[in-house]
N, C-alpha and C positions, 0 to 999 in steps of 0.2 A: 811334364809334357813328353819329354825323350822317351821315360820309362816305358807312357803309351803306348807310342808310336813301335817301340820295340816289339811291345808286347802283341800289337796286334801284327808285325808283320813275321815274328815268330808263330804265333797262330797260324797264316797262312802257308808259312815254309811248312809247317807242322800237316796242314789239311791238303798240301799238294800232295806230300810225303803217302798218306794214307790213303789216298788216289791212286798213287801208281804204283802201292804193293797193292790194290785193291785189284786194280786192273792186272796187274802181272798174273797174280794167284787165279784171277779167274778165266785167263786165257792158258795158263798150263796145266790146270783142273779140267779145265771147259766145262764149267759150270753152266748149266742152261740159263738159269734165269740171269746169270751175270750176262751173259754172252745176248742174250734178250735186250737186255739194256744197253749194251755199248753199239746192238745194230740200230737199238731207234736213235742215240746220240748222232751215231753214222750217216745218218738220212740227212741230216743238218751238213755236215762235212761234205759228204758227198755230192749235193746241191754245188755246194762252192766246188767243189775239184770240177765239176763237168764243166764248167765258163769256160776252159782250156784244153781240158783232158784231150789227150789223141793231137792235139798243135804241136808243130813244130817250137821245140823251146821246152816244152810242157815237164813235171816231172809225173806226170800221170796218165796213163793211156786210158783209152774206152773200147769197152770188147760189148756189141751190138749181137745180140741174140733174140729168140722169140719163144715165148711162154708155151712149154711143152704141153699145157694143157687149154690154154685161151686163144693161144695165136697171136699175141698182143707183141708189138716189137718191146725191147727194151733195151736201153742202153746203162753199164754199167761201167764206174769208174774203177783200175787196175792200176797197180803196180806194175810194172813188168822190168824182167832185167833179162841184157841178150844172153843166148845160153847157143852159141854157135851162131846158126841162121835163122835160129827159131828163140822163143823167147820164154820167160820164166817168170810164173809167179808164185809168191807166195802162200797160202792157206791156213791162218791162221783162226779161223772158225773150223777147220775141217771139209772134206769134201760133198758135204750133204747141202751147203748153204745152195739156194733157189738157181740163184743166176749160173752156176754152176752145174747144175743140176738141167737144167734148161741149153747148154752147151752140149751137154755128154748126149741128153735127149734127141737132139738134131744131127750130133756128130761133127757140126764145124759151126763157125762164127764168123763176124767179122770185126779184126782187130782193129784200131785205129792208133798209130804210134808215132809220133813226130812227122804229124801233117801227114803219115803216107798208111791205108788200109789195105790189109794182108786180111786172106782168109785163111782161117787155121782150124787145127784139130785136135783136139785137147788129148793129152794122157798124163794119168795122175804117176808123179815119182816118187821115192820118198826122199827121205835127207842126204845117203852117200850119194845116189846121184845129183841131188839141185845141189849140195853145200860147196862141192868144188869151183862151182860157174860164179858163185857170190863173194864177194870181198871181204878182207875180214870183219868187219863195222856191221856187214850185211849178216853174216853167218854168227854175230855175237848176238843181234839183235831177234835172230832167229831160235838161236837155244833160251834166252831171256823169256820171250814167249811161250817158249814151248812148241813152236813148229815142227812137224812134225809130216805132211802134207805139203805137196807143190804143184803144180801145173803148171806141163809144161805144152806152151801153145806150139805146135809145129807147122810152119807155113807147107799149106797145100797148092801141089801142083796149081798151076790155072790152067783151064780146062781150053776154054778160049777168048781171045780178046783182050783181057782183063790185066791189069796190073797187078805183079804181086807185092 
């Protein structure tokens, strides 16, 4: 019965294991069709990050953009880590993904980050400058992947009235 029970949870050490060389190789390749696959997994994840995202507490912001071509709001969940006054994210599909693509389009956004929204303006950096603002845990997990790609959100002036 032990040998079983070993055997099947060998197995699954065994099938995590080849999951996340799977996933690693095909985030520092960027393999399309991989990368295909782990954004429709995402859509499930990302459901769950938005119950919070942008709260005070949260470890997940939301950056509120609209469809450079439909005009449709959309809100998308982010990492973000401060990078001075302004903030940083990650890129590890690269800088062609939609939501992104729909921020550069408009020229600014609206961030939402621990309960409080900043409007900001995106510019792509690459590694020497994002890797210094990130910790090391952050910067180990960034060459792991293969990052390579960052955005950095810079909080814009307000114009008037408005809270930054």
């Amino acid at each position: 019965m032990w040998v079983w029970i070993l055997w099947v949870v060998a197995g699954l050490l065994a099938l995590g294991l080849v999951w996340f060389v799977a996933l690693v190789v095909t985030m520092r390749t960027k393999n399309q069709r991989g990368l295909a696959i782990i954004r429709r997994l995402n859509r499930v994840t990302n459901r769950a990050a938005m119950r919070d995202a942008g709260e005070s507490g949260s470890s997940t912001a939301v950056i509120r953009h609209v469809g450079r071509r439909s005009g449709t709001p959309y809100a998308t969940p982010v990492g973000v880590y401060p990078k001075g006054d302004d903030f940083l994210v990650y890129l590890p599909y690269g800088p062609g993904v939609d939501w992104l693509r729909n921020v550069r389009a408009a020229g600014s956004a609206e961030l939402r980050v621990d309960g409080r929204t900043h409007r900001v303006v995106p510019q792509i950096v690459g590694p020497d400058e994002a890797l210094p603002d990130l910790s090391a845990r952050d910067r180990l997990v960034a060459r792991l992947f293969g990052v390579t790609d960052f955005l950095v959100l810079e909080r814009a002036p307000v114009v008037s009235g408005g809270a930054s």
